[in-house]
N, C-alpha and C positions, 0 to 999 in steps of 0.2 A: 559227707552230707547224707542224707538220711533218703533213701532211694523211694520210688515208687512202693506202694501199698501188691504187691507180686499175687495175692490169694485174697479172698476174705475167708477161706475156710482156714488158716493157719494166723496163733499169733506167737510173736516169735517175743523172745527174753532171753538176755548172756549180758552179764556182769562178768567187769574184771577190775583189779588192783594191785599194785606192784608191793604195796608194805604198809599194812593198821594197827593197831594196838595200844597199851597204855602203859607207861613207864611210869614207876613209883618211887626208885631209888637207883643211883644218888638226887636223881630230883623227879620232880612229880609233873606228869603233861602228857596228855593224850598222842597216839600217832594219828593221824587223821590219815584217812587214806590216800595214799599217794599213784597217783597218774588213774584218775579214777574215772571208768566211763561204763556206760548201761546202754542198751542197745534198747530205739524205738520198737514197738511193739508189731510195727509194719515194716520190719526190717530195715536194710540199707546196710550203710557203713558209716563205724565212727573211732575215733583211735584219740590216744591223748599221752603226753611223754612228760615226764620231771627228769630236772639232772642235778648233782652235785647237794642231794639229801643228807644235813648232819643234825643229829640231835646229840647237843651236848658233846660224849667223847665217848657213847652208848651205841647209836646206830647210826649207819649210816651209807649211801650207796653213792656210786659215778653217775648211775644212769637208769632209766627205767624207764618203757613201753607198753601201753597195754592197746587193742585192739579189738573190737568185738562185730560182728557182719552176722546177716541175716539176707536170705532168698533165694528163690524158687529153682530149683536143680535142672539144670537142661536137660542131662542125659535122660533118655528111655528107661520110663521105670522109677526114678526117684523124684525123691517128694522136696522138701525142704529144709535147707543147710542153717546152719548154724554155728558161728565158729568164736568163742572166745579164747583170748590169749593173752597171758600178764609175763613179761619178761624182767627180769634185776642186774642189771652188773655190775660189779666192783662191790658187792655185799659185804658186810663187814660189821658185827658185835661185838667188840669192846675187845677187839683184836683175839677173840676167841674162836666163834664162829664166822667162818669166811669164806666165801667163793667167787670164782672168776663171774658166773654165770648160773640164773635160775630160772628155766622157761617152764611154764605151765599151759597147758591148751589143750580144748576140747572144743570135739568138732561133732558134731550130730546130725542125723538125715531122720527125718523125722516121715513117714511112709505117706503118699495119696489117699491109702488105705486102710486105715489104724490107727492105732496112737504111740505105741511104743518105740522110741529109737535107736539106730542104730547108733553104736558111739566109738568114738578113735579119739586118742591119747598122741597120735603120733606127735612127735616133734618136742614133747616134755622128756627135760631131761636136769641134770645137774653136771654142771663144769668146775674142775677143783675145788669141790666141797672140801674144805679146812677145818680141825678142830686142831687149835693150838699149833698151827702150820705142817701139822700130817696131815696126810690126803687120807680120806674116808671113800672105800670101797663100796659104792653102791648101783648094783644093781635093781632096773625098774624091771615090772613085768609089762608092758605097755598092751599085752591080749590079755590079762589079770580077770575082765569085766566079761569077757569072753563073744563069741557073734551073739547079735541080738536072738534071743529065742522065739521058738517057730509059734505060730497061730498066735499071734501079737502076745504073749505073756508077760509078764512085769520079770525082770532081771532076778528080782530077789525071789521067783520060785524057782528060776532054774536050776536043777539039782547038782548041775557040771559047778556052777557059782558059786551054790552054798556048800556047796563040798572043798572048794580053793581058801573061801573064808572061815570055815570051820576049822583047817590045816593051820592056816594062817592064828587063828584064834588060840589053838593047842599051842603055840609056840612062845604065845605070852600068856598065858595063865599058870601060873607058879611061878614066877620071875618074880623078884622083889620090887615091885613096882607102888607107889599111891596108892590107895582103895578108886581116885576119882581118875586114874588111867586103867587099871583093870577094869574098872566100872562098862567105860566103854566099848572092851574089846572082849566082852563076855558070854553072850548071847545073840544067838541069830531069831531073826522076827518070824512069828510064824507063819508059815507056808499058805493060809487059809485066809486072813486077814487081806485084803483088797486094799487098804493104806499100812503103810508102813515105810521104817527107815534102816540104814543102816551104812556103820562105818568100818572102813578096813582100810589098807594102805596096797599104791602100787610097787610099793617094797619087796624083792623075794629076798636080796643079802643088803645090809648095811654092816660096813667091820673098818669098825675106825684102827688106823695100824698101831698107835699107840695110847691115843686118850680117849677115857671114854669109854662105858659098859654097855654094848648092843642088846637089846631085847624085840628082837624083830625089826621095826620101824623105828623104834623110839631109842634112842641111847641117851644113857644118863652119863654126864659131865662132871666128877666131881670140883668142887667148888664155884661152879656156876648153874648149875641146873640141869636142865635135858633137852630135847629138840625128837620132833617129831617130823617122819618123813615121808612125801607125796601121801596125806590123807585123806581118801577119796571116802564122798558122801553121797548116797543113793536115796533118795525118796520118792514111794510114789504112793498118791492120792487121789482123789475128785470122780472114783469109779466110776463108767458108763451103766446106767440101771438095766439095761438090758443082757448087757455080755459081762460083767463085773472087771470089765478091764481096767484100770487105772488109767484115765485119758491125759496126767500130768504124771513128767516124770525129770526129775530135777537133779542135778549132778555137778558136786562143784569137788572141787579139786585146791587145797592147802600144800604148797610145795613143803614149806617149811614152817613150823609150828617151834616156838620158842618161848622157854619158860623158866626165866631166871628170878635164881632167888638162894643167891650169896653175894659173889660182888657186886650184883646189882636186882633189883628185884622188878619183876615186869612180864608182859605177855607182849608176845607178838606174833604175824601172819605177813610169811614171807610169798608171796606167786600167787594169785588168789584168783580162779575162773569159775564162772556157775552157768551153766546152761539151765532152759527149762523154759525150753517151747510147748505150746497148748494145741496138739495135732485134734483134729476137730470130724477127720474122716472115720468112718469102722463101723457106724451104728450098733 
């Protein structure tokens, strides 16, 4: 149930969903999103669960949990929490792609005094990630995003940041990839601009042991497609006119990005969390 109203100077926002998307082949039907909830904008708490998801002989899962909480931090010194989490088990693609277990979660302290927040990943992770019943080797970076930086600055000027995404970025540019996946992994936003976005993954290795071509995050599948891993999304916007800080700052988190198009053709979004509380304090 959806708690007391904790501030009026804080409004709080965290989505989450366990599995959406749209299948087109062998037949045609949206995924609607499954175990879907959105957190009051005055916080609280609210959770919602599906079980035994099958679409057709394409997708389909045991179990799935998602969770999302908002308010006011006890401890001395912090501001306001934030936690979304989308959890999947018994995951399973057309007996291609499969895992025991896909948790995704983000947690944010958003400062009394600022706008910018702090962010933790912990608890995301992947359990017997399968391609074709080999175990895929994946390492997350879960301090990827790195400590919030000093004198409230927006994440994407940090130069510790854009220097891990840049690395990250060199490691897929020349890969034989789409034009519309290099596209996105191509360019960092400029330093200077007060809104802006940007995507990268909490991926440092993915090495499937025998199927499957790694290009950082993303491994290509022949004869199904490819699959994109932990792709995390940063935006910030709505600058303060006074300090040009970015007073919104939004963060969702894609465990699993799936995109097939041989035995079957379709998109989908496996672990799906978005924070993106409106800290109100900083002038």
């Amino acid at each position: 149930m959806p708690g007391d109203k904790p501030h009026p100077e804080h409004e709080y926002h965290a989505e989450a969903h366990a599995l959406s998307g749209h299948l087109h082949h062998p037949v045609e039907q949206p995924i609607k999103p499954q175990a879907f909830v959105r957190l009051e904008k005055y916080g609280g708490y609210l959770s919602e669960r599906a079980r035994d998801y099958r679409l057709e002989g394409v997708f389909s899962f045991r179990h799935s949990y998602t969770q999302v909480a908002g308010n006011r931090d006890q401890k001395k010194d912090h501001g306001f929490n934030t936690l979304a989490t989308a959890v999947i088990e018994g995951f399973n693609v057309l007996d291609v792609v499969t895992a025991d277990r896909i948790v995704s979660q983000i947690s944010t302290d958003h400062p009394l005094v600022g706008y910018v927040p702090t962010v933790t990943f912990l608890g995301t992770r992947f359990e017997n990630l399968r391609i074709a019943g080999k175990e895929v080797d994946v390492d997350l970076d879960l301090d990827f995003l790195g400590p919030k930086p000093t004198k409230d600055a927006p994440y994407l000027k940090d130069a510790g940041f854009r220097a891990r995404v840049e690395k990250q970025y060199a490691g897929i540019r020349g890969q034989n990839l789409p034009p519309a996946i290099l596209g996105r992994y191509n360019q960092l936003p400029s330093d200077s601009k007060p809104e802006a976005s940007l995507e990268c993954s909490l991926v440092s290795k993915a090495e499937p042991s025998r199927f499957g071509r790694p290009c950082g995050h993303v491994i290509e599948i022949p004869g199904f497609g490819r699959i994109l891993l932990a792709v995390l999304r940063i935006e910030h916007w709505d600058p303060n006119k006074k300090t040009g800080i970015p007073m919104r700052t939004k963060i969702s988190l894609t465990m699993l990005e799936i995109e097939m198009g041989c035995i079957g053709h379709g998109n989908a979004a496996a672990g799906n969390t978005i924070v993106n509380g409106a800290g109100k304090g900083g002038g």
